[in-house]
C-alpha positions as a LaTeX table, in Angstrom:
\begin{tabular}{lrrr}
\hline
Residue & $x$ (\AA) & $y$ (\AA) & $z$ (\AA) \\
\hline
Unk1 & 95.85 & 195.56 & 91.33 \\
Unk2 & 94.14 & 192.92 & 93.58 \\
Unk3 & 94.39 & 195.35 & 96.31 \\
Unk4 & 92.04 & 197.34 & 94.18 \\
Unk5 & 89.87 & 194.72 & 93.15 \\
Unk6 & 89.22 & 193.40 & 96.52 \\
Unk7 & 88.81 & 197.01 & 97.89 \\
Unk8 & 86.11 & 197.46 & 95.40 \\
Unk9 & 84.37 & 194.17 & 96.43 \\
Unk10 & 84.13 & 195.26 & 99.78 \\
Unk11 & 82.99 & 198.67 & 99.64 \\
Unk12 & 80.26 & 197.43 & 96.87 \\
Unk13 & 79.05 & 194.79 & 99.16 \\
Unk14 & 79.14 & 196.73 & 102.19 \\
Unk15 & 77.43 & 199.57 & 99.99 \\
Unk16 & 74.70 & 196.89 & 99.51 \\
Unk17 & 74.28 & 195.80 & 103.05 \\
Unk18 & 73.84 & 199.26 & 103.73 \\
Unk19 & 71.39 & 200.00 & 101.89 \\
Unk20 & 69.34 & 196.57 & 103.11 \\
Unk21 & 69.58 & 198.38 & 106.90 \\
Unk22 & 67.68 & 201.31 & 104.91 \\
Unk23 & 64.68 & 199.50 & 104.54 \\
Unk24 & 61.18 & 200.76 & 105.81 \\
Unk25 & 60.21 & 197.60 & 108.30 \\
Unk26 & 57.56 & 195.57 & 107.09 \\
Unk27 & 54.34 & 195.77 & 108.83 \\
Unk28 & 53.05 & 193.39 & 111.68 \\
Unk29 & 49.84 & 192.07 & 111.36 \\
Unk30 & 48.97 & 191.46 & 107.17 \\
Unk31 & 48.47 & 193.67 & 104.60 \\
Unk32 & 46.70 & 197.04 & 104.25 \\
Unk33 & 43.08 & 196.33 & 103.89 \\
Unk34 & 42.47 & 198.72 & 101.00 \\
Unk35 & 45.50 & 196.81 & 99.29 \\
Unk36 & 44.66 & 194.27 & 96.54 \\
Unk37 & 45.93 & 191.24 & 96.88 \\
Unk38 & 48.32 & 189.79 & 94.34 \\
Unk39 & 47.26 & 186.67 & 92.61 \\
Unk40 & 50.18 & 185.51 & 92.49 \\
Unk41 & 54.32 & 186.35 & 93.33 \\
Unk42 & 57.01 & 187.43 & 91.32 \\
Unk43 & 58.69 & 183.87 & 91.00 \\
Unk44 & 55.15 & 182.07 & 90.03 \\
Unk45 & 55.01 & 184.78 & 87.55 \\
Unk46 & 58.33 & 183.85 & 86.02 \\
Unk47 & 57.48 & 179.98 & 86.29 \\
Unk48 & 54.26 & 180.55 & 84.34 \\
Unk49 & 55.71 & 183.02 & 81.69 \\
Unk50 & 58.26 & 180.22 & 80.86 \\
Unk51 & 56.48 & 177.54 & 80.95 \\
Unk52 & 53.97 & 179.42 & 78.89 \\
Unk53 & 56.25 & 180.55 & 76.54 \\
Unk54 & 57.94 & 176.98 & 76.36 \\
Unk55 & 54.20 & 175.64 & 75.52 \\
Unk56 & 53.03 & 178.28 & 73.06 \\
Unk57 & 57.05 & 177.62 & 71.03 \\
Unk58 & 55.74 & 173.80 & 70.56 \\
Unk59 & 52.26 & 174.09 & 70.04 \\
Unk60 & 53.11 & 176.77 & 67.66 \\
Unk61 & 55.47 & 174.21 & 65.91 \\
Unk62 & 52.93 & 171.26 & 65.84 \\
Unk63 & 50.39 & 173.68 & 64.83 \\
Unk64 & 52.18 & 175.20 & 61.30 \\
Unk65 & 53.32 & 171.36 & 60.42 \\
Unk66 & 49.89 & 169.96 & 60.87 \\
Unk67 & 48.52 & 173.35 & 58.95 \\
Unk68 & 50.97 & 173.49 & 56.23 \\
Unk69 & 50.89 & 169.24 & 54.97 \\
Unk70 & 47.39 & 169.88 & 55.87 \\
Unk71 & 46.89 & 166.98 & 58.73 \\
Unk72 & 43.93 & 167.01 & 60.76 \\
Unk73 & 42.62 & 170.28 & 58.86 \\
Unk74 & 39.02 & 170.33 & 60.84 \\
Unk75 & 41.03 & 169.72 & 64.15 \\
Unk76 & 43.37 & 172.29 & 63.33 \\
Unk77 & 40.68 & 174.68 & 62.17 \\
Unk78 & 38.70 & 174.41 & 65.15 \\
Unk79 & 41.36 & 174.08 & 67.74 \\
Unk80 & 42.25 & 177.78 & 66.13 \\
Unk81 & 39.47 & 179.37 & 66.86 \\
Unk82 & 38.84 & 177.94 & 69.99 \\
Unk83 & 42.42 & 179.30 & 71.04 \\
Unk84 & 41.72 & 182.58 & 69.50 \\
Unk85 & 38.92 & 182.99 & 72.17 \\
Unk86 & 41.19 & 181.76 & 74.58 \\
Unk87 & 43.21 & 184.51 & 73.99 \\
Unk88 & 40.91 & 186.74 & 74.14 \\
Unk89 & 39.29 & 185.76 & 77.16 \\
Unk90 & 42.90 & 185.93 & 78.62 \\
Unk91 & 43.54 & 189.32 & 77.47 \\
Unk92 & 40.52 & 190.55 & 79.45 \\
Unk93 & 41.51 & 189.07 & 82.38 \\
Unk94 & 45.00 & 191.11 & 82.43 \\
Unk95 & 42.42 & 194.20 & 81.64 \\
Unk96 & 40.46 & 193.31 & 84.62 \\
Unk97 & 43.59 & 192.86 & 86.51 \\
Unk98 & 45.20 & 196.07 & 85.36 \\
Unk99 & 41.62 & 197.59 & 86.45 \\
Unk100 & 41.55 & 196.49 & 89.71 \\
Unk101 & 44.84 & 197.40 & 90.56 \\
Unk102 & 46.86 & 194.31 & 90.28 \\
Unk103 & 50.79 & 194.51 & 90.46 \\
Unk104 & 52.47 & 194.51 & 87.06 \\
Unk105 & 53.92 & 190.77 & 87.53 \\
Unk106 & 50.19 & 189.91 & 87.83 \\
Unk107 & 48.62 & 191.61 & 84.77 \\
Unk108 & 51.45 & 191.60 & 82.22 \\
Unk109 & 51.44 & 188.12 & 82.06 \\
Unk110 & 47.83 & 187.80 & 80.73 \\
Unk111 & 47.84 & 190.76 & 78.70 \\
Unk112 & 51.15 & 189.36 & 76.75 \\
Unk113 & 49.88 & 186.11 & 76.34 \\
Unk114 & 46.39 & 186.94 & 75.53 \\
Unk115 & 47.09 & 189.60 & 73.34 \\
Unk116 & 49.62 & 187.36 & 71.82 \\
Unk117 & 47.20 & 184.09 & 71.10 \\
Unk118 & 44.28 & 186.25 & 70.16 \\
Unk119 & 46.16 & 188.13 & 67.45 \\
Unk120 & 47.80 & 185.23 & 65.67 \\
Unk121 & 45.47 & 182.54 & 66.16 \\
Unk122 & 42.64 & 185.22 & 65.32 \\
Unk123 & 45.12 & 186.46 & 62.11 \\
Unk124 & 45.61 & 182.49 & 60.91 \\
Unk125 & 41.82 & 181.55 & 60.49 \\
Unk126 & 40.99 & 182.72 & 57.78 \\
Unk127 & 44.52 & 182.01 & 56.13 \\
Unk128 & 44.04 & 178.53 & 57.27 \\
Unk129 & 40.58 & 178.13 & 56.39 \\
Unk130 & 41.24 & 179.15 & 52.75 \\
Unk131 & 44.42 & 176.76 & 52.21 \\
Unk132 & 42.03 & 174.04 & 53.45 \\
Unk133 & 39.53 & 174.65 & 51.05 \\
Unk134 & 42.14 & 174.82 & 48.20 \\
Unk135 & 43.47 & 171.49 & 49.44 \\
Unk136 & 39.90 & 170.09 & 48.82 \\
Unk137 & 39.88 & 171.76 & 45.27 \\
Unk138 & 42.98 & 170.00 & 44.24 \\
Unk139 & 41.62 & 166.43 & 45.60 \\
Unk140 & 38.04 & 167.11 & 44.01 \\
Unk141 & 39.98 & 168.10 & 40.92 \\
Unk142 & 42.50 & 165.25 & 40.81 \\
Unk143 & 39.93 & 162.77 & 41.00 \\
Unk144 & 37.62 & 164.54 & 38.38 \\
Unk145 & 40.79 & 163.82 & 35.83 \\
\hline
\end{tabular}
């Protein structure tokens, strides 16, 4: 049975080295000049989508706290909008970079996260908007009785 095992390891990994030797060589002398450009790589794509996500979890979490006990209510209800056309302004810049041709590391990233923070920041105005004005109802009305 290890026989088989290790027979298996080698013949994937040689498999693999095989197909490495395959490879078209990369050209000398830069990139195509009709080619775009990435804005960024694969890996800096990754490092922003997590620490994106990672940011957008806790804000999201200080944000429905502060919303719900109703703390800082104009800070909250500005900071939403302002982050709703955030979003937006995000989301065009994955269209632009799905326009112009952009690698899909590049534009999926802006697109998700745009189209992400526009809809639910854009969704939770007015939601927010009208708990803060019952909030001010109930103190007007408690200190009417």
């Amino acid at each position: 049975m290890q026989k088989l095992v290790a027979g298996l390891l080698v013949m994937a990994i040689s498999t693999g080295l095989a197909r490495a030797d395959l490879a078209p060589p990369k050209k000398k002398g830069g990139a195509d000049p009709g080619m775009v450009q990435p804005w960024w790589d694969e890996e800096t794509a990754g490092w922003l989508g997590g620490l994106t996500g990672g940011s957008a979890g806790l804000l999201g979490a200080v944000y429905g706290i502060t919303s719900g006990l109703g703390v800082a209510r104009r800070f909250v209800l500005q900071s939403t909008l302002v982050l709703a056309c955030v979003g937006v302004a995000v989301f065009l810049a994955g269209l632009i970079a799905l326009a112009i041709g952009q690698p899909y590391h590049v534009y999926f990233l802006p697109l998700l996260v745009g189209g992400i923070t526009a809809v639910v920041f854009g969704v939770n105005y007015p939601v927010i908007k009208r708990r803060n004005e019952q909030m001010e109802l109930q103190q007007m009305s408690a200190l009417d009785s």
